[in-house]
MARDOTI-246686 format. One line per 10 residues: number of its first residue (from 1); their letters; for each residue x, y, z of C-alpha. Coordinates in steps of 0.02 Angstrom, whole numbers, plus 32768, in hexadecimal, padded with zeros to 4 digits. Layout:
BEGIN
NUM = A = X/Y/Z; ... $
***
This chain:
BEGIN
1 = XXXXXXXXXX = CAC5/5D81/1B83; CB06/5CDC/1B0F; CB9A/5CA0/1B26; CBE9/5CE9/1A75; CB9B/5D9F/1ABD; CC06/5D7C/1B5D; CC9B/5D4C/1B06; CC91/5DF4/1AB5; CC75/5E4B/1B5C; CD03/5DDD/1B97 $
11 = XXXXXXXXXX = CD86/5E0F/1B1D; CE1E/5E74/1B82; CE0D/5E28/1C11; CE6C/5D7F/1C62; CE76/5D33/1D0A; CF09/5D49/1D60; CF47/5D35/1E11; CE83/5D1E/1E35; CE6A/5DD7/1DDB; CE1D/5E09/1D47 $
21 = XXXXXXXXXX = CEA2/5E5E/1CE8; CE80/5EC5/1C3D; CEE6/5E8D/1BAE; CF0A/5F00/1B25; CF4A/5E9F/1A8F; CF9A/5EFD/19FF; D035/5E6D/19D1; CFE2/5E7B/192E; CF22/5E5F/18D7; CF3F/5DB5/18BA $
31 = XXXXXXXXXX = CF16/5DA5/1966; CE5C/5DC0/196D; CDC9/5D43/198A; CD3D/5D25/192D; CCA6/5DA3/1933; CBF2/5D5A/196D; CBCA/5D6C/18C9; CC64/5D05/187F; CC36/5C69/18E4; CB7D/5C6F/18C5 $
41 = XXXXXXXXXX = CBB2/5C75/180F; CC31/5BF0/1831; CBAA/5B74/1888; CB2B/5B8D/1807; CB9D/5B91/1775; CB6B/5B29/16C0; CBF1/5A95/1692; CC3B/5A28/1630; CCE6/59E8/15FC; CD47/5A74/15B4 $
51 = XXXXXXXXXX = CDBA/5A22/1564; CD49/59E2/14E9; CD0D/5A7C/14D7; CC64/5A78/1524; CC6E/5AD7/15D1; CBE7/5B55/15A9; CC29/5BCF/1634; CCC8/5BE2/15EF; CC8C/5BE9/1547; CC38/5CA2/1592 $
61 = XXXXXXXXXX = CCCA/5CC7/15DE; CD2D/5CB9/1557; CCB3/5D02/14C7; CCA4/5DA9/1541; CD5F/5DBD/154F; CD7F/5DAC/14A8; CCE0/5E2D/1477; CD2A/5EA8/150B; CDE8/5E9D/14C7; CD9E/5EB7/140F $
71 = XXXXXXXXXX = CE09/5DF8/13E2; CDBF/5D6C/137B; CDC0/5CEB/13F4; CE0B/5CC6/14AC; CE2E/5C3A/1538; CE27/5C37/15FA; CECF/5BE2/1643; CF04/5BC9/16EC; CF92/5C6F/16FD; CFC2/5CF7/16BC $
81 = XXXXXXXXXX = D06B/5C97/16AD; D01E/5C09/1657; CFB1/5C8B/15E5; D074/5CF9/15B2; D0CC/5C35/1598; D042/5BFE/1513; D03F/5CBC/14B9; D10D/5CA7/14AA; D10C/5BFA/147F; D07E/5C09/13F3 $
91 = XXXXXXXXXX = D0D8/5CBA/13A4; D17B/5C4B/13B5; D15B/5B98/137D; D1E9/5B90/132B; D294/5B4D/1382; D315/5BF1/1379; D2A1/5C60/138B; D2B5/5D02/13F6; D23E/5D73/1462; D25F/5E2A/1489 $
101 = XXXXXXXXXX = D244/5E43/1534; D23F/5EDB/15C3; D2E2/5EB5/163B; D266/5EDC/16CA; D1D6/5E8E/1674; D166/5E08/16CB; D18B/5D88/1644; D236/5D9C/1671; D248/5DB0/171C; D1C5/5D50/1774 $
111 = XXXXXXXXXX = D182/5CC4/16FC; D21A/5C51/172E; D275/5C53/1691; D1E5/5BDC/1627; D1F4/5C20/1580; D2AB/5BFF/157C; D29B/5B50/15E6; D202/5B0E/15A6; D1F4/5B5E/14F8; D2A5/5B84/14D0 $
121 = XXXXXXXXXX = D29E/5C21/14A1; D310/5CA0/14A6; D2EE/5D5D/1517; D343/5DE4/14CB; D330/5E66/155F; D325/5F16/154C; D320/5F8B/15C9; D293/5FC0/1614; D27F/6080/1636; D218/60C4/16E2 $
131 = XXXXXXXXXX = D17D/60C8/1699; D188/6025/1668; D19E/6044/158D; D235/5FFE/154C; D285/607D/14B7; D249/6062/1425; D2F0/6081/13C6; D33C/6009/142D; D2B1/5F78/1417; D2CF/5F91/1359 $
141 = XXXXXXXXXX = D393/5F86/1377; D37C/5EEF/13C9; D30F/5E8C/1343; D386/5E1E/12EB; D3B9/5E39/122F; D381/5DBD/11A8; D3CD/5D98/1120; D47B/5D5E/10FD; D4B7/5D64/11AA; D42A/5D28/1208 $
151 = XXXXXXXXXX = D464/5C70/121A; D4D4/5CD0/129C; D43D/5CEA/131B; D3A2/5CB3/135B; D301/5CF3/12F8; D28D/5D75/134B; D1E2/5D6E/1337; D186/5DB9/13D2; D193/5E52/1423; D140/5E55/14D8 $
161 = XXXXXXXXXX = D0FE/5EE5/1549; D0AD/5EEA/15D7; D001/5F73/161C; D015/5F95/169F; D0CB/5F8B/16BB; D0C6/5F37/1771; D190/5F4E/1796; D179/6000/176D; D0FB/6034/17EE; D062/5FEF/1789 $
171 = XXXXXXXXXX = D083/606B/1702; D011/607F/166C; D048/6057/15AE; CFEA/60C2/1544; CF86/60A8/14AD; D003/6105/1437; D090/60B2/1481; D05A/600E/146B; D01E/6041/13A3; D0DB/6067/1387 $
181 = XXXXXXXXXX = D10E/5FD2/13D2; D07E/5F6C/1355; D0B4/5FDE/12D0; D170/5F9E/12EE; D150/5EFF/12F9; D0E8/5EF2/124F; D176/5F48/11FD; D1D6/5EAD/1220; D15B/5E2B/1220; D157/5E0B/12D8 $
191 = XXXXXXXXXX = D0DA/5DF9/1344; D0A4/5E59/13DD; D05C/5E1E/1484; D02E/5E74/151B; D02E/5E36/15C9; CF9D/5E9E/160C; CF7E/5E3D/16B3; CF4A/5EEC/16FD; CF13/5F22/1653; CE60/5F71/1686 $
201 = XXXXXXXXXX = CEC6/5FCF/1710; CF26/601F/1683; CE78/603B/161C; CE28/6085/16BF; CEC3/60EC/16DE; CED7/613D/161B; CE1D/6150/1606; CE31/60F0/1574; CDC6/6053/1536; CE3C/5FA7/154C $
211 = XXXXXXXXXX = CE16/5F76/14A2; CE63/6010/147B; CEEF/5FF2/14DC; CF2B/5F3E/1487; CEE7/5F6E/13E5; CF99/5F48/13A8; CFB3/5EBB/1404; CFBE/5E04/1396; CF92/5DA6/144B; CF6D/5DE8/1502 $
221 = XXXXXXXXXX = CF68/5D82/159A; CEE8/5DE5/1616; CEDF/5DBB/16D4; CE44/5D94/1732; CE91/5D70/17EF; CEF7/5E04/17F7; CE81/5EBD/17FF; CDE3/5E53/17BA; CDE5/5E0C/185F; CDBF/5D4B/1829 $
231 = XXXXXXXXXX = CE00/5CB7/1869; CE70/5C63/17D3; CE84/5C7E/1733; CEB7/5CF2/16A5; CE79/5D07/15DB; CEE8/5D1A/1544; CE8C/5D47/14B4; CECB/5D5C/13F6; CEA1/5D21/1351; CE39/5C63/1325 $
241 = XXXXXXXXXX = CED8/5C36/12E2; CF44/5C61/1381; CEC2/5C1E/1404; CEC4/5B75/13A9; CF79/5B65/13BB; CF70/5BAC/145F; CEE5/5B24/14AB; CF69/5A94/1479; CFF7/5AED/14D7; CF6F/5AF5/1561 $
251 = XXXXXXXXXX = CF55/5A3A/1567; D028/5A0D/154F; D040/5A76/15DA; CFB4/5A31/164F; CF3D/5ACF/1640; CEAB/5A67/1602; CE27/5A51/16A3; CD9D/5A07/1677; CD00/5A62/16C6; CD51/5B02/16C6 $
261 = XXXXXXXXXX = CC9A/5B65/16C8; CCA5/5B75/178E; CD45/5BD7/177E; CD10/5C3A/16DE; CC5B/5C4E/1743; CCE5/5CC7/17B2; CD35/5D09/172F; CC72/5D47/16DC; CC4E/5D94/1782; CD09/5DF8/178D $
271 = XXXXXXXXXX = CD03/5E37/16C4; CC45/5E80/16F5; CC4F/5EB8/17A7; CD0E/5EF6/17C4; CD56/5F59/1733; CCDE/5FFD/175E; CD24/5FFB/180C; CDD5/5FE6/17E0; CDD2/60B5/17E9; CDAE/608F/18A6 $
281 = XXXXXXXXXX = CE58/6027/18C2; CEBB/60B8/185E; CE7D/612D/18DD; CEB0/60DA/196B; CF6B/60C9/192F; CF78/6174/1909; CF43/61B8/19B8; CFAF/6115/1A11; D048/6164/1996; D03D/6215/19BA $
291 = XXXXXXXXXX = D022/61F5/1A7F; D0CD/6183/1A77; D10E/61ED/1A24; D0F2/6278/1AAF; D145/620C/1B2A; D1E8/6233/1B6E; D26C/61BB/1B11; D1FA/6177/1A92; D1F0/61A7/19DD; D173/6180/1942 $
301 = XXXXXXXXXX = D171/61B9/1893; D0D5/61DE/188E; D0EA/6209/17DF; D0E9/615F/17C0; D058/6126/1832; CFDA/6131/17A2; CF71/6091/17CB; CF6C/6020/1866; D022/5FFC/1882; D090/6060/1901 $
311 = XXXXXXXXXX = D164/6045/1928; D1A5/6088/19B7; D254/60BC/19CF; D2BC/60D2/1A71; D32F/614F/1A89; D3CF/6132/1A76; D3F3/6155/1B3A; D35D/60EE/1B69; D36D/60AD/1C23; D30B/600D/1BBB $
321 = XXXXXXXXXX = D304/5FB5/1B32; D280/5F76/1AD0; D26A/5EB8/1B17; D281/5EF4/1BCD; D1E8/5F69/1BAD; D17A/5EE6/1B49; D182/5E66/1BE6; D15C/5F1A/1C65; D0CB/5F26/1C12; D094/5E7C/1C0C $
331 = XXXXXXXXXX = D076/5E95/1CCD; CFE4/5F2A/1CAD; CF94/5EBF/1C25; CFF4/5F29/1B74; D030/5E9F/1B05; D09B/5ED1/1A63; D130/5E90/1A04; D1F1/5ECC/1A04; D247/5EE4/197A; D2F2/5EFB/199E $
341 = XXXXXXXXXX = D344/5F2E/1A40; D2FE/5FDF/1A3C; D26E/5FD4/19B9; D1C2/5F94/19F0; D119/5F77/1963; D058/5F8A/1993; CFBF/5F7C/192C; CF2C/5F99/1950; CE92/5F32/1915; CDDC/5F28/192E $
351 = XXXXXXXXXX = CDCE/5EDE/19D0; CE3B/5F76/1A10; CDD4/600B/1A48; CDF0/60C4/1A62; CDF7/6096/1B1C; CE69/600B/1B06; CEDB/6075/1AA8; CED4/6118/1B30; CEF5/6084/1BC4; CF82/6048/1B6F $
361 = XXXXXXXXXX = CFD1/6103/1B3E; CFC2/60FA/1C17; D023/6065/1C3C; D0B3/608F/1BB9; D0BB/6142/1C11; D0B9/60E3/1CB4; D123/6043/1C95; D1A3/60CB/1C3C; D1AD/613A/1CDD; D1CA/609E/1D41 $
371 = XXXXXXXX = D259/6053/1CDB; D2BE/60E3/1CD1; D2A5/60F6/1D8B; D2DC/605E/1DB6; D36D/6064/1D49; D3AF/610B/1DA3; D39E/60D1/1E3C; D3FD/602B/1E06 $
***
């Protein structure tokens, strides 16, 4: 066995206290390693400087994302954050302008505020519904007249949405959904972009082609290092015109990296090898959601568990909140995220198995019994 085979057999395990202790991992699927494959790939990958254009690797890369997402052209950054700040700033070059955004939308929430502090513009938030749409009479209430009275506010010119919807349980944004949205924003000469960083979980999940899916779309930033399973990077794509613009932003902002090939070499091996078994990862959530569900004080929508994101509430009466439960279950090897005192997230990803996923359903059922013991004997 080679050492990459016995890093693979390895995975799960850790050495504590002298023991080999399993780890089950499911804080999110940005937590994976590379496959064997990915590093071979990586070692043996073709080079050059990329900023002058001439890294052959990423070249592929970005040709095959661009042919798969049915866009002219496309460019490998370092994040998904970085890959949602160049889309804004290109749609919004213009000082003023304003972006309508999901209140509970990645953009908004988690990308540190860097379309208002780096490209100053403006979010106009609408509310985001459960599944993770926004309504489309309010998104057209909220673009901004023109005309005589629009010295009063700040210009819109890009509507964003995001497939799947990660807030919202990793919900899927449909095909029809996303043509109104297009449609809308044509009407008013805006422009539409779509944060799919779990966009082929969405395409697995519909049964519907991703071109498809962002067929509407003016730009699309597309994550390889969350469900793809590679190490960095992510891919927006759009047309010549708005990848041009977009590979200057890259460079201003410190995106340009030279012989990028051995991280696109990753990226090649997650776009060909991962996306069929993304069906594999939505399986898994759905039987870790219905078994939490079945536990005493814990409760899932499982409505809304459509790809390979699960949130847990606690009862209201719960001898335990979320955080107290999260470090319990540190102790048999379960990691997973809080969010909020009596909400906790999983996901599931492809270095989670079946097995993983029943051991873990056995600790929570265990950890859960313990807590509330304790606490009535407290």
């Amino acid at each position: 066995m080679n050492s990459g085979q016995l890093s693979e057999k390895m995975m799960g395990l850790v050495l504590a206290n002298g023991e080999m202790k399993r780890v089950v991992d499911v804080r999110s699927d940005t937590v994976t390693k590379p496959t064997d494959a990915m590093r071979v790939a990586m070692a043996q990958a073709q080079v050059d400087d990329d900023v002058l254009c001439s890294d052959p690797t990423a070249a592929t890369l970005q040709q095959q994302m661009a042919k798969i997402m049915g866009k002219e052209a496309a460019l490998f950054v370092p994040s998904g954050t970085m890959g949602n700040l160049i889309s804004v700033l290109v749609h919004c070059e213009v000082r003023g302008s304003e972006v309508i955004v999901g209140s509970n939308s990645h953009i908004h929430v988690y990308e540190n505020g860097g379309i208002s502090t780096i490209g100053h513009v403006y979010p106009h938030l609408v509310e985001n519904e459960t599944d993770g749409t926004m309504d489309i009479k309010k998104v057209e209430a909220a673009i901004r007249p023109s005309g005589g009275d629009d010295m009063y506010y700040a210009t819109t010119r890009l509507i964003c949405i995001e497939n799947t919807h990660a807030n919202s349980g990793g919900r899927c944004i449909t095909a029809e959904y996303t043509d109104k949205i297009g449609e809308l924003a044509k009407h008013h000469g805006l422009k539409l972009h779509v944060d799919g960083a779990r966009i082929f979980n969405a395409s697995t999940a519909l049964g519907v082609p991703v071109d498809r899916l962002v067929q509407a779309a003016d730009s699309v930033s597309v994550c390889l290092s969350k469900g793809l399973g590679a190490p960095v990077g992510t891919v927006i794509v759009g047309s010549h015109e708005f990848i041009a613009k977009a590979k200057k932003l890259r460079k201003t902002l410190g995106g340009g990296m030279r012989q990028v090939g051995v991280l696109c070499a990753a990226g090649l091996i997650a776009l060909n090898d991962m996306v069929g078994r993304l069906r594999e990862d939505h399986k898994n959530c759905r039987i870790l959601a219905e078994s939490l569900n079945a536990i005493d004080g814990f409760h899932v929508r499982l409505d809304a568990v459509e790809t390979n994101i699960v949130f847990v509430d606690l009862s209201v009466d719960s001898a335990f909140g979320a955080e107290e439960l999260c470090e319990a279950m540190k102790e048999k090897g379960i990691l997973f995220m809080p969010v909020g005192h009596m909400r906790f997230r999983l996901v599931t990803h492809h270095q989670i198995s079946e097995d993983d996923v029943r051991y873990a359903i056995a600790c929570f059922r265990d950890i859960s019994v313990r807590l509330q013991t304790r606490r009535k004997i407290t």
